[in-house]
N, C-alpha and C positions, 0 to 999 in steps of 0.2 A: 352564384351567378353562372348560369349556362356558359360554358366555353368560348362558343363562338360572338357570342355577345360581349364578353369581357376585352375578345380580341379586337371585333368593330367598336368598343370604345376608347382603349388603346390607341387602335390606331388614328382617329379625329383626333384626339388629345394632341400625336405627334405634329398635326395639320397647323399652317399657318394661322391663326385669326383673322386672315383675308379671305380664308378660302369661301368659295360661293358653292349652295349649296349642289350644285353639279359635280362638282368636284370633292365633294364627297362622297353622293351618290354614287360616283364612278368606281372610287376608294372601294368603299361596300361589294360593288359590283363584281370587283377585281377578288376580294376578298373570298366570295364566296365561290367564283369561278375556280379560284386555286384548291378552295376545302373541297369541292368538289372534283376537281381532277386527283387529287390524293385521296382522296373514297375510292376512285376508279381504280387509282392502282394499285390500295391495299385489298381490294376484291377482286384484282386480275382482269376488270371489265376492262382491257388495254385492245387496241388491234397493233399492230406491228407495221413499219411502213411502209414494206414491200404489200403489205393489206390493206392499207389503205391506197398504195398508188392503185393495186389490180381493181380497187371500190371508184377510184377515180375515172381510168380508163372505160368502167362500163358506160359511163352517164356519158 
């Protein structure tokens, strides 16, 4: 079973049996948000925050 699947089922499992399905949605949401910021930073695609304020100030 693919990784990241085994993880989004996992993690429901841990879920209430109340939860609505938004709230898992969200769950997932979050889920892949995080696998993708650790992609970012295992590939260096980071900025730095003094680069991102100077990214800020242009706009």
């Amino acid at each position: 079973m693919d990784a990241m699947k085994k993880e989004a089922l996992q993690s429901i499992e841990k879920m209430p049996e109340t939860a609505t399905i938004e709230e898992i949605m969200y769950r997932l949401y979050v889920l892949d948000k995080i696998a993708k910021g650790r992609e970012a930073v295992r590939v260096s695609k980071v900025v730095s925050v003094d680069e991102l304020k100077k990214e800020m100030r242009q706009w």
